[in-house]
Structures are given as structure tokens and as C-alpha cells.
N, C-alpha and C positions, 0 to 999 in steps of 0.2 A: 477261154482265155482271150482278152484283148489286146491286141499290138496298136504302139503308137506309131505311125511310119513319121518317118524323119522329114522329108519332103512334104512341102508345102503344094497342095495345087492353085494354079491361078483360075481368077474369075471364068467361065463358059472358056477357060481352053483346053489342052487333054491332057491328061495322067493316065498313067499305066499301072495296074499294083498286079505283084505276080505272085502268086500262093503255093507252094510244094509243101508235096503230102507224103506224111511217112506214118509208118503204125506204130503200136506200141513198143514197136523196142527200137526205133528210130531210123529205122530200115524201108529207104525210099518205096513207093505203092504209088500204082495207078489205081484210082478208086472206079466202084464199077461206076457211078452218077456221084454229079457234083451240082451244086442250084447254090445260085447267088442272089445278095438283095441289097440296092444301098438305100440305106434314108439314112434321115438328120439324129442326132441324138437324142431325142424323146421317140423313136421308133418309126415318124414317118415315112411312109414307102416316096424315094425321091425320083420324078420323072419315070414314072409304071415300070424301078426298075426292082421288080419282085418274083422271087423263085426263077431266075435264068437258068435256063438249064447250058451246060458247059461239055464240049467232046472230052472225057474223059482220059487225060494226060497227067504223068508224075508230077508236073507244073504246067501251070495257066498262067495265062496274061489277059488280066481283065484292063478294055481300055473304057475309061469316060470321057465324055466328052460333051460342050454345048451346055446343055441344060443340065445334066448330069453335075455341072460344078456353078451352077448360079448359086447365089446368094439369096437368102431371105432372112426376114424379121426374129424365126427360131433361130439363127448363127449360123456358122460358118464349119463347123464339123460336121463330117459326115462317117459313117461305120459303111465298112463291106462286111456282111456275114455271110459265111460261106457253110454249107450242108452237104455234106458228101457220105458215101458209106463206102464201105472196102472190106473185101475179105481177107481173113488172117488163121492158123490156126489156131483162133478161139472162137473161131463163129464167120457167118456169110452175113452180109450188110450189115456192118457192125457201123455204130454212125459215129462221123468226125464229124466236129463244130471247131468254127471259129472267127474271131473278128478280128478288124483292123480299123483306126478312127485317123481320118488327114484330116486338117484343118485347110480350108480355101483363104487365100490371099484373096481382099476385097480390094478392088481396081476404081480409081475416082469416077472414070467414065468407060462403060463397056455398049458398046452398039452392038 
């Protein structure tokens, strides 16, 4: 499932997107491993940011920053996908997906 976050980020400054993980029956979970990845909307890996591995917390705070929020010729969205597994009783590393797409504010002039 994709989320649109509401917040816009701007050109090379930082955003923060935070993820909370709950199981199937919506009942907050620390997962045991969590891996992160952002690129652009055709799936490019953006600024070698692929499979991060993340301390395993009921919620994260993923921050970008810099290069993480430039702009190119593909546009201006970008997807966090996140991979995590957690155990439940219906099984051990049972695996949670999911994304998020922000759009970047492009800035006339950015040094």
C-alpha cells in the first residue's frame, strides 16, 4: 500500500517521514529488522539510499537530507519503501511492506 504524505519537501533541505508498525490486527509491533530505500518513481535507487538497515523501534524517523531531496529531469517524486518482518502468532519474520511518495518543491536557485 502507497501513502501520499501531505508535506511537500523542499529542494536539498531535510524532511523527516516517520513509519509505525503494527500487525495484523493493528496492535502496535517492534519488528525484528526494518530496510529502507528511496528513489524516484520509475524505481531509481536515489543518492545509494538502498536497503538501510534501521534500529528496530515501534516507530522510526527516517531523515533526508542534501542530495536525498535534489531534483532531476525524472521529477520531483520520490517513494520511501520500507521492508520489515515481525513476529506474530501466525508465524516468525512474517514480512511488512510499505511505501510513501512526497513530491520535492523545486527552488529557482539552490547552491
Amino acid at each position: 500500500m502507497t501513502t501520499q504524505l501531505a508535506v511537500t519537501a523542499v529542494e536539498e533541505s531535510t524532511y523527516a517521514v516517520t513509519a509505525a508498525f503494527k500487525d495484523e490486527d493493528g496492535t502496535a509491533i517492534t519488528p525484528q529488522t526494518i530496510l529502507w530505500t528511496l528513489t524516484d518513481k520509475l524505481g531509481t535507487v536515489i543518492n545509494l539510499r538502498e536497503n538501510i538497515s534501521v534500529v528496530p523501534a515501534t516507530s522510526i524517523t527516517i531523515v533526508l537530507t542534501g542530495d536525498d531531496l535534489a531534483t532531476s529531469t525524472v521529477g520531483r517524486t520520490r517513494v520511501i519503501t520500507i521492508l520489515a518482518t515481525y513476529n506474530s502468532d501466525y508465524g516468525t519474520l512474517l514480512k511488512l511492506k510499505g511505501a510513501a511518495t512526497f513530491d520535492i518543491e523545486n527552488l529557482v536557485a539552490v547552491s
